[in-house]
C-alpha positions as CSV (number, residue, x, y, z in Angstrom):
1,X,11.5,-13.2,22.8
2,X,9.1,-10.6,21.2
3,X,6.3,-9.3,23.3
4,X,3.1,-10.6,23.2
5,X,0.2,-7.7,22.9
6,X,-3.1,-7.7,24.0
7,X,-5.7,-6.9,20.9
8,X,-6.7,-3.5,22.7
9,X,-2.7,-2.7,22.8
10,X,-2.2,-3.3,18.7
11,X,-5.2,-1.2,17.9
12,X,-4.2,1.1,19.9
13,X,-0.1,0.5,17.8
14,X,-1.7,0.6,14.5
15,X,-3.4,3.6,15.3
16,X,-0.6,5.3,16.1
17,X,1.2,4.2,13.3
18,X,-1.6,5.3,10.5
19,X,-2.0,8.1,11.9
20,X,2.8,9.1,12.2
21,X,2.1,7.7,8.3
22,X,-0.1,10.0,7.0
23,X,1.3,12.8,9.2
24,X,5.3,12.2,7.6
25,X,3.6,11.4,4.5
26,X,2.2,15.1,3.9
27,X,5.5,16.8,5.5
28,X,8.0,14.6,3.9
29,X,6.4,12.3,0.8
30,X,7.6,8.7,0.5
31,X,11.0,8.4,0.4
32,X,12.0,10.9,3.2
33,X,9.0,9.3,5.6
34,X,11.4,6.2,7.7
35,X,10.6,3.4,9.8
36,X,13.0,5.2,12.7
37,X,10.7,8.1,12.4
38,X,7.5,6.1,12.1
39,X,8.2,4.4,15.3
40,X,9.5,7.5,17.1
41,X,6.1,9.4,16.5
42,X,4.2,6.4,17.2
43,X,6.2,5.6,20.6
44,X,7.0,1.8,20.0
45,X,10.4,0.2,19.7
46,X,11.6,-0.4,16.1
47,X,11.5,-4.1,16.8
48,X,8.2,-3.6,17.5
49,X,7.1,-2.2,13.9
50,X,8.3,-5.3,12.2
51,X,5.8,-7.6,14.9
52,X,2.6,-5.5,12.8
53,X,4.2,-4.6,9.3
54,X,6.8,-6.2,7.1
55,X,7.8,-3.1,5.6
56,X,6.7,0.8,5.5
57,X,5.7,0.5,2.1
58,X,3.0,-2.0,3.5
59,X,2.1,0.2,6.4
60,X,1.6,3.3,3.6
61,X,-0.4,0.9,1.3
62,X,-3.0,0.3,4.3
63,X,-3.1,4.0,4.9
64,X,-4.1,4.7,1.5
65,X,-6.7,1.3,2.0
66,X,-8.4,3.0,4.5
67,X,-8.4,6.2,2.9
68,X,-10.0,4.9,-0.2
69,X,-12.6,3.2,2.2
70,X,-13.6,6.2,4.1
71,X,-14.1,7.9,0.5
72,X,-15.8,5.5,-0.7
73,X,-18.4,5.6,2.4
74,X,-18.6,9.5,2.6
75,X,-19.8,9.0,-1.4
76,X,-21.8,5.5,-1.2
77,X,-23.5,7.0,2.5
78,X,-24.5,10.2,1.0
79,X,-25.8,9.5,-1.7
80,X,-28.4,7.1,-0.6
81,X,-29.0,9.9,2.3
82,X,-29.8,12.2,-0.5
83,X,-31.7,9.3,-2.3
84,X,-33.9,8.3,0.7
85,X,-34.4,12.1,1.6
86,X,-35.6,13.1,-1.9
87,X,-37.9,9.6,-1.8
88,X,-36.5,9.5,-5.1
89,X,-35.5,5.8,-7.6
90,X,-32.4,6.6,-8.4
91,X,-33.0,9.7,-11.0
92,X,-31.1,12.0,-9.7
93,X,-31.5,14.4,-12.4
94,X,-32.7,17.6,-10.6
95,X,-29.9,16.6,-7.6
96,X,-26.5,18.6,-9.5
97,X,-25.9,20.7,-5.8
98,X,-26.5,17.7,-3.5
99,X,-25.0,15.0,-5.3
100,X,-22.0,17.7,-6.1
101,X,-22.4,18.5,-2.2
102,X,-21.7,14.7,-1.3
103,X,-18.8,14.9,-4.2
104,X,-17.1,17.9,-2.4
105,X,-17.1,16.3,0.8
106,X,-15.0,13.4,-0.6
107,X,-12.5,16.1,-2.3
108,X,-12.0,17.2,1.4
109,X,-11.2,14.2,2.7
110,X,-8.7,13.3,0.3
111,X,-7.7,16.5,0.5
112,X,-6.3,16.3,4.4
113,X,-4.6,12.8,4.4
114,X,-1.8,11.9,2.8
115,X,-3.9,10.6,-0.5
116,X,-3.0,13.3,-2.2
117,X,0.2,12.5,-2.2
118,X,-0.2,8.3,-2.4
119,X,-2.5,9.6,-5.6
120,X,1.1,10.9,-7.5
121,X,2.7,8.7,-9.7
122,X,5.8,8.1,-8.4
123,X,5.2,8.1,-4.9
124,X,2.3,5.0,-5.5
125,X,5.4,3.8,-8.0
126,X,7.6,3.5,-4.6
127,X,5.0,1.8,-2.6
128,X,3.5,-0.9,-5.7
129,X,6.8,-1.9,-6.1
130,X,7.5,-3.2,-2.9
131,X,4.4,-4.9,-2.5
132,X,4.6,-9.0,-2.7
133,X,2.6,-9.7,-5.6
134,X,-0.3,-12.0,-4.1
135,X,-1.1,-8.1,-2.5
136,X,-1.5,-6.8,-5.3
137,X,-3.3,-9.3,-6.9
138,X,-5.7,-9.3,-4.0
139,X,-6.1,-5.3,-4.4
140,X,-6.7,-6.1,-8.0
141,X,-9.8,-8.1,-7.4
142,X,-11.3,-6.1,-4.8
143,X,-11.4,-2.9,-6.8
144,X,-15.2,-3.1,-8.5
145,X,-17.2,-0.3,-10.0
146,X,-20.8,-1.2,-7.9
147,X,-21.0,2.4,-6.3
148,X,-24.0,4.2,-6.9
149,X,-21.7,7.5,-8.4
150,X,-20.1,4.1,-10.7
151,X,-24.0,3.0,-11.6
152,X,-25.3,6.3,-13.3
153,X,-21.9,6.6,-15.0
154,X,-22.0,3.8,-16.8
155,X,-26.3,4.1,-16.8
156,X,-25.4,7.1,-18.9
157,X,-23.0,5.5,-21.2
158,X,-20.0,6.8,-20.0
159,X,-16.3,5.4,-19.2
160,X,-16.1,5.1,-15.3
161,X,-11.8,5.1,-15.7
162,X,-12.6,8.3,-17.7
163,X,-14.8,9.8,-14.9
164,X,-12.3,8.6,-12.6
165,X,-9.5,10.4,-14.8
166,X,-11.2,13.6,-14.4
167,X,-12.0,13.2,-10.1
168,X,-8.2,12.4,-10.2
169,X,-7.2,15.4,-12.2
170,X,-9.2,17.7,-10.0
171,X,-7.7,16.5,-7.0
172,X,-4.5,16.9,-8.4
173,X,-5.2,20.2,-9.1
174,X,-5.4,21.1,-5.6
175,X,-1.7,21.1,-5.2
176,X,-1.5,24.0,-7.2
177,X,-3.7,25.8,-4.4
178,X,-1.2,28.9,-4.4
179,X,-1.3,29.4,-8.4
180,X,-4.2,29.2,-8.4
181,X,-5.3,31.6,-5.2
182,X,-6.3,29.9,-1.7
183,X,-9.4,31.9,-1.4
184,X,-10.9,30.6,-4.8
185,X,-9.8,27.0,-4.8
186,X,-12.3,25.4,-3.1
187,X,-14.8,27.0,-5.3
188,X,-12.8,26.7,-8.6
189,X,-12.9,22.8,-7.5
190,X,-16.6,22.6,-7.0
191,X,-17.1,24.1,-10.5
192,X,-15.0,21.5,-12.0
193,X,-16.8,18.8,-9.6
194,X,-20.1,20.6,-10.7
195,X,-19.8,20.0,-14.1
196,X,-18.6,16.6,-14.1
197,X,-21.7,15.6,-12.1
198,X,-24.1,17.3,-14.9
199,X,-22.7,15.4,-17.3
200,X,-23.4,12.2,-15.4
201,X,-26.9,13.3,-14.1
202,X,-28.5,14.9,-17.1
């Protein structure tokens, strides 16, 4: 019979288990990262995994949930900050730094979890297609474009996939952190991030 857990005991289990997930998945990327190694790092029984996930693919599709999420808030949170700070309406036309301040902040997130790996092609390929579909569907519907950053893009006229494109890019460009030089990435990415954000502010 399995065991029955208190609510405080599977936070504490999915806790654990986010956190092993997005730990394997920067040493090891999708395929390599296991349910025996998941469970190891997180302390529980293997039995035990399958009580809270029906599969790792569903446990790495969370991860990345909550991920997105917490991007999503660093961007949405700072930017009405910077909106209720400056008094302003929403024209933030003379805001390039902050807003590419707020923007930066997001790059680092993604860059220290395991999104920037989730983010590649195949690896999201190995996870979506293991997914039952009414997940996906449901993922599907939730995506929306009712973000401020999503506002002034299309206020502007522009493609928000396209903007999105370009954010993706850059990120992707911080794999290529030794090419490119460690000590000038960071700043090389803000430039990009810079100029993306004139486009949509000006």
């Amino acid at each position: 019979m399995p065991k029955i857990y208190s609510e405080e005991e599977r936070a504490v289990i999915v806790r654990r288990l986010k956190e092993a997930t997005n730990e394997l998945l920067r040493d090891k990327g999708v395929k390599k990262t296991t349910v025996d190694e998941l469970v190891r790092r997180a302390g529980i029984p293997k039995g035990t995994f399958y009580l809270f996930y029906p599969s790792k693919e569903m446990l790495m599709f969370e991860v990345a949930q909550d991920f997105h999420e917490k991007v999503d808030e660093h961007i949405n949170s700072g930017m009405e900050k910077l909106i209720r700070s400056k008094k302003n309406t929403g024209n933030l036309s003379g805001y390039v730094d902050e807003v590419t301040d707020v923007i930066m902040g997001a790059v680092e997130i993604t860059a220290k979890s395991c999104l920037s790996v989730l983010l590649q092609p195949e690896s999201m390929s190995l996870i979506l297609d293991k997914l039952p579909k009414d997940v996906l569907k449901k993922h599907r519907k939730q995506i929306n474009n009712d973000g401020i950053i999503e506002s002034l893009i299309m206020k502007k006229g522009m493609s928000v996939e396209e903007v999105r494109g370009a954010f993706m890019m850059i990120l992707f460009g911080g794999m290529y952190e030794d090419a490119v030089g460690r000590k000038i990435t960071k700043k090389s990415t803000r430039l990009l991030v810079r100029g993306i954000v004139k486009q949509i502010l000006d």
